[in-house]
mmCIF file of the N, C-alpha and C atoms, coordinates in Angstrom:
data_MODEL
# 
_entry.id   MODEL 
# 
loop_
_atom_site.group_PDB 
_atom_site.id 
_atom_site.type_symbol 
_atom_site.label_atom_id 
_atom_site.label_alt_id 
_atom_site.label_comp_id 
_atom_site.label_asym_id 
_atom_site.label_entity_id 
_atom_site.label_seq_id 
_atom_site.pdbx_PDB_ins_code 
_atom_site.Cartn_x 
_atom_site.Cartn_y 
_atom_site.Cartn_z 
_atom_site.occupancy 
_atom_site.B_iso_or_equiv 
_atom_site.pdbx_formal_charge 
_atom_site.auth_seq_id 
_atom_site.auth_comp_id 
_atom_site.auth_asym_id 
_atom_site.auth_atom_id 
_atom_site.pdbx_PDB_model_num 
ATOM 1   N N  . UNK A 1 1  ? -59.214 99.155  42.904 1.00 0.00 ? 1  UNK A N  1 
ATOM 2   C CA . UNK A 1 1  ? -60.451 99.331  43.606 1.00 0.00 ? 1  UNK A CA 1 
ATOM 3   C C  . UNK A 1 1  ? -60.179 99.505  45.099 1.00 0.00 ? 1  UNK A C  1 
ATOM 4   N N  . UNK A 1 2  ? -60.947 100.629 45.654 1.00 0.00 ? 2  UNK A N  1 
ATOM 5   C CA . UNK A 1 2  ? -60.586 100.880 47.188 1.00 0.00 ? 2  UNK A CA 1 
ATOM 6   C C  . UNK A 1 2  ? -61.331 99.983  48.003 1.00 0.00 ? 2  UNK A C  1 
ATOM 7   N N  . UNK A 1 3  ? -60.787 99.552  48.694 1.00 0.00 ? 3  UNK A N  1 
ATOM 8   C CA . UNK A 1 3  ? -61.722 98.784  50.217 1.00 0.00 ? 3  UNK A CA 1 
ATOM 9   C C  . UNK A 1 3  ? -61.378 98.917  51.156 1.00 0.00 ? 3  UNK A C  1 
ATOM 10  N N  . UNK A 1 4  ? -62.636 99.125  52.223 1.00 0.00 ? 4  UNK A N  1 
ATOM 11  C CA . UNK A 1 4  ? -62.279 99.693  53.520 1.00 0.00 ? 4  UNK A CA 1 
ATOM 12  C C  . UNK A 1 4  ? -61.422 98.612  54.703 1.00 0.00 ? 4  UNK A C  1 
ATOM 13  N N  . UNK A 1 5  ? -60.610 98.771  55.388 1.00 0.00 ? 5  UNK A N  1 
ATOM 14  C CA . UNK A 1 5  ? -60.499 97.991  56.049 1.00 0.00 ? 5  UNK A CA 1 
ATOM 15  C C  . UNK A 1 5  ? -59.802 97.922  57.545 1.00 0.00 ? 5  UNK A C  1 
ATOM 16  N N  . UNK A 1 6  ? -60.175 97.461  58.407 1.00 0.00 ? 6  UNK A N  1 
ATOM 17  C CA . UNK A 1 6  ? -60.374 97.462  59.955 1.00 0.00 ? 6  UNK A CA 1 
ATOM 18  C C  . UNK A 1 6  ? -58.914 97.683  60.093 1.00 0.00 ? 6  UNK A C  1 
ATOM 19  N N  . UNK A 1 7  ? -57.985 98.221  61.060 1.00 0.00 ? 7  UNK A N  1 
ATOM 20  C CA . UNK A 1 7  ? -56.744 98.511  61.558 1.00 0.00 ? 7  UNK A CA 1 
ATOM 21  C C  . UNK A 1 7  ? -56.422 98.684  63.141 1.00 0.00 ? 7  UNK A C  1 
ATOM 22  N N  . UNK A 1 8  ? -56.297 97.296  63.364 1.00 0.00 ? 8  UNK A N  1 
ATOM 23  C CA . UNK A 1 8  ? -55.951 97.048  64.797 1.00 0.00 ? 8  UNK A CA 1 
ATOM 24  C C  . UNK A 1 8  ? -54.342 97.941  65.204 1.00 0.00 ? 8  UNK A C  1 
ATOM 25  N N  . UNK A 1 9  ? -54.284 98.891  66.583 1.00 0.00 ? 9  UNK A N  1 
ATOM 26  C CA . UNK A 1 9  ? -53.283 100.133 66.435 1.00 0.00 ? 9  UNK A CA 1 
ATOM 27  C C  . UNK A 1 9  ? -53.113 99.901  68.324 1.00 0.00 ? 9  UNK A C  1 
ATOM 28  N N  . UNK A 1 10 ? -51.619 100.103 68.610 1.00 0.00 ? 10 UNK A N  1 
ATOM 29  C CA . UNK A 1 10 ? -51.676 99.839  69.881 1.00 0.00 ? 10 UNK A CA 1 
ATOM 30  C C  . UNK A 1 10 ? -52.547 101.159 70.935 1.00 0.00 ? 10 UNK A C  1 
ATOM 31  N N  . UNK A 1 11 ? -52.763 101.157 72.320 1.00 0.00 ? 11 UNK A N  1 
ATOM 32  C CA . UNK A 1 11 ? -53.644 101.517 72.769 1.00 0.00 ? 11 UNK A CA 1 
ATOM 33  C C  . UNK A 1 11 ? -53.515 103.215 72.725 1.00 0.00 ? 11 UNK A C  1 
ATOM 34  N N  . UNK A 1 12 ? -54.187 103.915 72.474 1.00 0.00 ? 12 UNK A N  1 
ATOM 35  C CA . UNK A 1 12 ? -54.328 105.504 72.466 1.00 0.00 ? 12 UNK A CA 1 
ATOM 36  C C  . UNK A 1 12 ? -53.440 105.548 71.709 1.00 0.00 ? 12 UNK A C  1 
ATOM 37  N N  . UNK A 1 13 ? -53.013 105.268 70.716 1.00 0.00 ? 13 UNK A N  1 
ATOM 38  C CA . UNK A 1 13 ? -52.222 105.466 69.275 1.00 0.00 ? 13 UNK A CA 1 
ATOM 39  C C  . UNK A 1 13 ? -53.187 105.565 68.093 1.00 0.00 ? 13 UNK A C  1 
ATOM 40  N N  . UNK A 1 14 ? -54.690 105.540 68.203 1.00 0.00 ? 14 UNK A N  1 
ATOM 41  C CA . UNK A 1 14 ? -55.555 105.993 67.282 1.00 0.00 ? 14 UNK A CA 1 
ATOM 42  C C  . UNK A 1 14 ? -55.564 107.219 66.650 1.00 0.00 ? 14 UNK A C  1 
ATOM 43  N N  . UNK A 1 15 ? -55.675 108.143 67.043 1.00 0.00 ? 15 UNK A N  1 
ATOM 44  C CA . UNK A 1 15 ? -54.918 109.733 66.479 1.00 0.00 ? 15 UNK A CA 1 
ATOM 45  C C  . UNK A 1 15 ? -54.103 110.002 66.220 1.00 0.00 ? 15 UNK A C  1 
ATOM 46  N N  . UNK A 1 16 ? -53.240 109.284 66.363 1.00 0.00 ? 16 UNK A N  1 
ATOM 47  C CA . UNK A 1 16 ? -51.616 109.569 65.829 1.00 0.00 ? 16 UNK A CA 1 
ATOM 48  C C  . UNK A 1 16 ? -51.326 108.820 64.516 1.00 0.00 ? 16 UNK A C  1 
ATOM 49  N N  . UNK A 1 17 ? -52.300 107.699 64.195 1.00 0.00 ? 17 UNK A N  1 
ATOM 50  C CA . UNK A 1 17 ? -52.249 106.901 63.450 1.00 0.00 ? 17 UNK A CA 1 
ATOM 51  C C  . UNK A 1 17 ? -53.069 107.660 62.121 1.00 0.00 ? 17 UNK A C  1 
ATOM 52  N N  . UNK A 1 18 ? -54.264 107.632 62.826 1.00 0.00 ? 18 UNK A N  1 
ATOM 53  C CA . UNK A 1 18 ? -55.071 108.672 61.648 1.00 0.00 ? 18 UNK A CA 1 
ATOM 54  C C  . UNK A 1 18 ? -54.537 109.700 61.187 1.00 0.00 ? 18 UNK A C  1 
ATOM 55  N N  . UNK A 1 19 ? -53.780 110.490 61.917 1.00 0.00 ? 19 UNK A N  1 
ATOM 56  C CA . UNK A 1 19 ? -52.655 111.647 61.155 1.00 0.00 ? 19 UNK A CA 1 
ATOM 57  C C  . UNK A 1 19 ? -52.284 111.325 60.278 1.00 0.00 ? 19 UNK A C  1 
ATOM 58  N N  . UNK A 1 20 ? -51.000 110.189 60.871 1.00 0.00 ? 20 UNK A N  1 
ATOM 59  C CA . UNK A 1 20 ? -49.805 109.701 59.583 1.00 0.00 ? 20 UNK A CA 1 
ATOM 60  C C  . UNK A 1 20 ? -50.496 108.912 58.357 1.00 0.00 ? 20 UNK A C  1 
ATOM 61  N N  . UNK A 1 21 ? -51.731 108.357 58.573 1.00 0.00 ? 21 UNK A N  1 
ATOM 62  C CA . UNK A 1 21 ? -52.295 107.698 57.147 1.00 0.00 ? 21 UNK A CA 1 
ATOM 63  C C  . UNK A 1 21 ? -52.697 108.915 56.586 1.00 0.00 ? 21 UNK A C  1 
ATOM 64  N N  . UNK A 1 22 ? -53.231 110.041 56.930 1.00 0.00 ? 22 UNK A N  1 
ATOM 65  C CA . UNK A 1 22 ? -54.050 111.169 56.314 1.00 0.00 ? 22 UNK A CA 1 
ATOM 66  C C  . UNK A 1 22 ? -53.081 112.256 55.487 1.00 0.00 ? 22 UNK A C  1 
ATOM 67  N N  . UNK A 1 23 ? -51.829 111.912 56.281 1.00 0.00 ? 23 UNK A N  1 
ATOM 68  C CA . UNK A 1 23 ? -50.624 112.852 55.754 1.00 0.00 ? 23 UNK A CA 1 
ATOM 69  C C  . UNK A 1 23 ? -50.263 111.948 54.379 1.00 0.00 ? 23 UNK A C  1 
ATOM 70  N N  . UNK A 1 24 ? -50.532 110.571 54.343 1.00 0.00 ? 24 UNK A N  1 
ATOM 71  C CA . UNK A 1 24 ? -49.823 109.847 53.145 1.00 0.00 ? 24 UNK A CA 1 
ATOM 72  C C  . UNK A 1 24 ? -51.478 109.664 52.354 1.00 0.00 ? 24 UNK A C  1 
ATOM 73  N N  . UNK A 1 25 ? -52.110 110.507 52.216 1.00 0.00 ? 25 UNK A N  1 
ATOM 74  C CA . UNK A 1 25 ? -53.494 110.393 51.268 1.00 0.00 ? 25 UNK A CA 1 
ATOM 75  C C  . UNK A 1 25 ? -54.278 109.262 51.366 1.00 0.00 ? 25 UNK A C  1 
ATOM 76  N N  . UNK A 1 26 ? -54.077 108.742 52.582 1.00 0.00 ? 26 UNK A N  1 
ATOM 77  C CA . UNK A 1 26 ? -55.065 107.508 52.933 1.00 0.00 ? 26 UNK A CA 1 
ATOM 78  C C  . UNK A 1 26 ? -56.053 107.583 53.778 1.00 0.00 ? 26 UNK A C  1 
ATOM 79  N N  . UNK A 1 27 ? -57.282 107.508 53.100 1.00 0.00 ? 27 UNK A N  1 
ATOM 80  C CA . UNK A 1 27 ? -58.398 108.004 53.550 1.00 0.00 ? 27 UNK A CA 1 
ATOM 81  C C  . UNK A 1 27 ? -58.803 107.156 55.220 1.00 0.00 ? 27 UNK A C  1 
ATOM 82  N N  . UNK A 1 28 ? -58.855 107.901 56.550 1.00 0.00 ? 28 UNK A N  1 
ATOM 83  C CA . UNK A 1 28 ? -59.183 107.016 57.170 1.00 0.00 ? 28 UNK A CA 1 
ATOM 84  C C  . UNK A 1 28 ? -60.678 107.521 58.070 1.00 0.00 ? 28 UNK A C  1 
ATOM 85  N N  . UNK A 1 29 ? -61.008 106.565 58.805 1.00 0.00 ? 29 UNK A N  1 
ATOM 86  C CA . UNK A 1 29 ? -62.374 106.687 59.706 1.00 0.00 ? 29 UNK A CA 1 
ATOM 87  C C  . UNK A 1 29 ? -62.332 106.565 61.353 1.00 0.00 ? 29 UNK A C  1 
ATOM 88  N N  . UNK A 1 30 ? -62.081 107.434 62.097 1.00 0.00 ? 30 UNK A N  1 
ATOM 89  C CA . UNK A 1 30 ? -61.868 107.159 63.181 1.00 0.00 ? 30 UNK A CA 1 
ATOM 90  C C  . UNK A 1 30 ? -63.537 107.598 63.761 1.00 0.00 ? 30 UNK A C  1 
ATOM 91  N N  . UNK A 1 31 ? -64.375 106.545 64.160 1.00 0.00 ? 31 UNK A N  1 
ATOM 92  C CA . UNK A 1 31 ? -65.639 107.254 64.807 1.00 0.00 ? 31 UNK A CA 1 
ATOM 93  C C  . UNK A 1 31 ? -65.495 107.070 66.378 1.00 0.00 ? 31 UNK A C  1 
ATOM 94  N N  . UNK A 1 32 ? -65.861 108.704 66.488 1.00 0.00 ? 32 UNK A N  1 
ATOM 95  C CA . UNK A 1 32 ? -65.796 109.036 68.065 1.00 0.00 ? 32 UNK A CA 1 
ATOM 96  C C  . UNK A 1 32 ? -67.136 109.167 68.849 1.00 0.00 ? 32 UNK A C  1 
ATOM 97  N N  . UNK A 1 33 ? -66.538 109.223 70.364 1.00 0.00 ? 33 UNK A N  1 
ATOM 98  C CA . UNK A 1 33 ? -67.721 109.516 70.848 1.00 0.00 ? 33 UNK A CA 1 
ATOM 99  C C  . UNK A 1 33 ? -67.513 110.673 71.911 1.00 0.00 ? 33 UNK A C  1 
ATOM 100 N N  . UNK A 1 34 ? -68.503 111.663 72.838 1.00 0.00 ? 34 UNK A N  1 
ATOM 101 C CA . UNK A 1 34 ? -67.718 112.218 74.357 1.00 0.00 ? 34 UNK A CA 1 
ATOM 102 C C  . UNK A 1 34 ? -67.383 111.534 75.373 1.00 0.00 ? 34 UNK A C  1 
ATOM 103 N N  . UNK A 1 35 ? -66.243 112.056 75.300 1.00 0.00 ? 35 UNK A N  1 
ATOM 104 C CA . UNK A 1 35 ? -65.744 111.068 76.757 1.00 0.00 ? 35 UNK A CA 1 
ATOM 105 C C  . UNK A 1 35 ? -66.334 111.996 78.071 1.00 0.00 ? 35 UNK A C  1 
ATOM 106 N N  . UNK A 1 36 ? -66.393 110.997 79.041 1.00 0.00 ? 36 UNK A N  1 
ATOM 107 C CA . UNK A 1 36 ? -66.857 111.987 79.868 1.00 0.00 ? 36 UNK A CA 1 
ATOM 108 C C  . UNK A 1 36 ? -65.770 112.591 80.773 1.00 0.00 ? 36 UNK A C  1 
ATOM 109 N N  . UNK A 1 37 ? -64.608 111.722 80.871 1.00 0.00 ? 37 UNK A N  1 
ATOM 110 C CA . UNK A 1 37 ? -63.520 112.043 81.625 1.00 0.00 ? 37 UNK A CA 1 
ATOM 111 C C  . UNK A 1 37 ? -61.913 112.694 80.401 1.00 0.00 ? 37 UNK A C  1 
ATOM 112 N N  . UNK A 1 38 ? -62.451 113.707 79.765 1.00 0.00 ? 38 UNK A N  1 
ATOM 113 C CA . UNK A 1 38 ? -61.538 114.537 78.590 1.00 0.00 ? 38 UNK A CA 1 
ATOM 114 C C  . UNK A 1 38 ? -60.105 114.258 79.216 1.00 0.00 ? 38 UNK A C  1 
ATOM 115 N N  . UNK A 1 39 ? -59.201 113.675 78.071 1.00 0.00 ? 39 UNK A N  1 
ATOM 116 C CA . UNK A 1 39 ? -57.777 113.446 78.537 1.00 0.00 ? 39 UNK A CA 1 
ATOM 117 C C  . UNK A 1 39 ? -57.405 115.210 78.237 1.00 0.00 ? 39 UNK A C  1 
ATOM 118 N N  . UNK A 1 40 ? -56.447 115.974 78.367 1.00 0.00 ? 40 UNK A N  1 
ATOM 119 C CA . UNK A 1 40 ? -56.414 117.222 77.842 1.00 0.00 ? 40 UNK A CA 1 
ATOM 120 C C  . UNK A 1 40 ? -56.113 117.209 76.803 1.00 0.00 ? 40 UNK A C  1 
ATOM 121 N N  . UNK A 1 41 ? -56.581 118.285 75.572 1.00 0.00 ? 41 UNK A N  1 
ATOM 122 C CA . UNK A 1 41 ? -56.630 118.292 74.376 1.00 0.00 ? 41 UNK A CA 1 
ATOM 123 C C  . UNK A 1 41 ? -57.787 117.730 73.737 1.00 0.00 ? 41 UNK A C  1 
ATOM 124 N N  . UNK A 1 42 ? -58.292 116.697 74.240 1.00 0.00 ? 42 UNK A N  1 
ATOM 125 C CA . UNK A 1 42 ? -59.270 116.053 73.754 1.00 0.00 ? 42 UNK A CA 1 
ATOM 126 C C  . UNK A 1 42 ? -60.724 115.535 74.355 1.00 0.00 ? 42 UNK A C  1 
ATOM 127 N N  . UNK A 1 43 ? -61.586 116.121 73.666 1.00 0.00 ? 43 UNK A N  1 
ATOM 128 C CA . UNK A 1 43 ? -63.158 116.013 74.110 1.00 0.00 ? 43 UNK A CA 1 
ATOM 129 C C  . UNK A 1 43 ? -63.719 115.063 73.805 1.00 0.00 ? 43 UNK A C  1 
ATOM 130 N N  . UNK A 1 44 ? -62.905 114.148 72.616 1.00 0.00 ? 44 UNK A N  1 
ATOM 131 C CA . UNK A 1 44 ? -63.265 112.584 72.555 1.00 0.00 ? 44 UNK A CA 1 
ATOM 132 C C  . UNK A 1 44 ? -62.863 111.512 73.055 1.00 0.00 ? 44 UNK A C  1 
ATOM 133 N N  . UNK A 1 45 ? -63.133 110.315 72.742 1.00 0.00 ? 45 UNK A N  1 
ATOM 134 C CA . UNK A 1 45 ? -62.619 109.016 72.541 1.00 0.00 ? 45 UNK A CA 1 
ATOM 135 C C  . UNK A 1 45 ? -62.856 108.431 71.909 1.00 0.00 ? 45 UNK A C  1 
ATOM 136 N N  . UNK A 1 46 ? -62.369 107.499 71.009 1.00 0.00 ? 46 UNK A N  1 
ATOM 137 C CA . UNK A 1 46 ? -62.802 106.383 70.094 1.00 0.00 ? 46 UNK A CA 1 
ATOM 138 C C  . UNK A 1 46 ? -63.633 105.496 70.148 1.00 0.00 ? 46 UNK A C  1 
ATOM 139 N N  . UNK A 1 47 ? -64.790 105.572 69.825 1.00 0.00 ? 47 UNK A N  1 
ATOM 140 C CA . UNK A 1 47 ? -65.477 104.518 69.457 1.00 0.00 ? 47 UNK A CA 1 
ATOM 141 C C  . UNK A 1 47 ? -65.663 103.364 69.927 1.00 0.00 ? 47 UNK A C  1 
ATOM 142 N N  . UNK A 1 48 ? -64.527 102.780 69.482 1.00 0.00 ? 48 UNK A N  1 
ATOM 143 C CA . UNK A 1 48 ? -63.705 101.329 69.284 1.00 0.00 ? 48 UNK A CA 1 
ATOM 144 C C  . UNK A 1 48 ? -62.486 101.513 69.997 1.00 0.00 ? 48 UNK A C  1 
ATOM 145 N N  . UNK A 1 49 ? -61.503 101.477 70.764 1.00 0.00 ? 49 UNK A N  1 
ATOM 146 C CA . UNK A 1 49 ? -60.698 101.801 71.663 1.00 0.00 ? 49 UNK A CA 1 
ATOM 147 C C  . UNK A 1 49 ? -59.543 100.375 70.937 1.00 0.00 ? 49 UNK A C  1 
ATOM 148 N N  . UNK A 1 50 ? -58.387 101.454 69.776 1.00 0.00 ? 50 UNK A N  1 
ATOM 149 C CA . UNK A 1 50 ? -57.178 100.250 69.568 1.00 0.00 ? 50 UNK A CA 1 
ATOM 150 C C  . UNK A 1 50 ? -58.069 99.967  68.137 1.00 0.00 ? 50 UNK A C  1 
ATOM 151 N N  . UNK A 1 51 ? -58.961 100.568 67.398 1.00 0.00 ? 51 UNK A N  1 
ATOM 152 C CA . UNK A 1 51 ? -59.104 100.231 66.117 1.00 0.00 ? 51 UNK A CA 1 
ATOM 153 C C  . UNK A 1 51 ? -59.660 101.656 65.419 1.00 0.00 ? 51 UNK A C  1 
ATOM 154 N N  . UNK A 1 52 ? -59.452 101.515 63.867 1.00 0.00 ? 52 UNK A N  1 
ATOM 155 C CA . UNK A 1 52 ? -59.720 102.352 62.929 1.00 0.00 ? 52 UNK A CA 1 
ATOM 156 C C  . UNK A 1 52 ? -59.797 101.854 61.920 1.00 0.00 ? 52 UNK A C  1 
ATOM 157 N N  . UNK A 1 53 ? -60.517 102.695 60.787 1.00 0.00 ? 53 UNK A N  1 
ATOM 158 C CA . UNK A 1 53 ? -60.781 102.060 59.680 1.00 0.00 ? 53 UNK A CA 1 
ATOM 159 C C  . UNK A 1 53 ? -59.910 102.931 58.583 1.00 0.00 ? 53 UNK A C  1 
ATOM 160 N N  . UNK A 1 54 ? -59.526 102.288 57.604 1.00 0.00 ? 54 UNK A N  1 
ATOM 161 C CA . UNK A 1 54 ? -59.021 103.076 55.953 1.00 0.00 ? 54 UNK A CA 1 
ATOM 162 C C  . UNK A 1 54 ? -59.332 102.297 55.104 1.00 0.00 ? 54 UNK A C  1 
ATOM 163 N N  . UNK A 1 55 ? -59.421 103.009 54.043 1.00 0.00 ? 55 UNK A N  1 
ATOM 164 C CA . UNK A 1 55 ? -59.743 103.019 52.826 1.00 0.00 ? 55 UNK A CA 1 
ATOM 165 C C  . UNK A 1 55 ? -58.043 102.966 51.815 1.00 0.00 ? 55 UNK A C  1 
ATOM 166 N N  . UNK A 1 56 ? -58.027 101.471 51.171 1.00 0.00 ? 56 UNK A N  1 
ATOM 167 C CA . UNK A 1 56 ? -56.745 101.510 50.659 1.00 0.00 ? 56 UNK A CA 1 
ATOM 168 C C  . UNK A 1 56 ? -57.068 100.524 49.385 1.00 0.00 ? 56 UNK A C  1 
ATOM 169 N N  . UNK A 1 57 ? -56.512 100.884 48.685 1.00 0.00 ? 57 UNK A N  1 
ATOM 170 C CA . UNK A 1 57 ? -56.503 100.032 47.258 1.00 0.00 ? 57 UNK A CA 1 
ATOM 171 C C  . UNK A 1 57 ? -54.912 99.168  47.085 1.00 0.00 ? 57 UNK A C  1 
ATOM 172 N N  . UNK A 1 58 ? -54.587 98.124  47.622 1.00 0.00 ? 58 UNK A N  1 
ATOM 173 C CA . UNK A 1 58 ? -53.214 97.450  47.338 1.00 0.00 ? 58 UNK A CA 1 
ATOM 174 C C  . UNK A 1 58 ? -53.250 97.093  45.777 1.00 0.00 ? 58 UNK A C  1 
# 
């Protein structure tokens, strides 16, 4: 049975993280928002700044 669950990730390592779980079929949830100050490449920021969510069945 899958359950979602919270994943504390060191700081601006949220996207890099969501990659490598997504590359190994693990469903994850990163909710964003606009940043107003865009790092380059990116028009978001996280949400939650240092957390994400997946979906994993141990």
């Amino acid at each position: 049975m899958l359950h979602w669950y919270v994943l504390h990730v060191k700081p601006n390592a949220e996207y890099r993280v969501t990659e490598a779980l997504t590359a190994q079929r693990v469903e994850t949830f990163l909710p964003t928002i606009k940043s107003h100050r865009p790092r380059p490449g990116r028009a978001t920021t996280p949400l939650f700044p240092s957390y994400l969510f997946a979906r994993i069945d141990f």
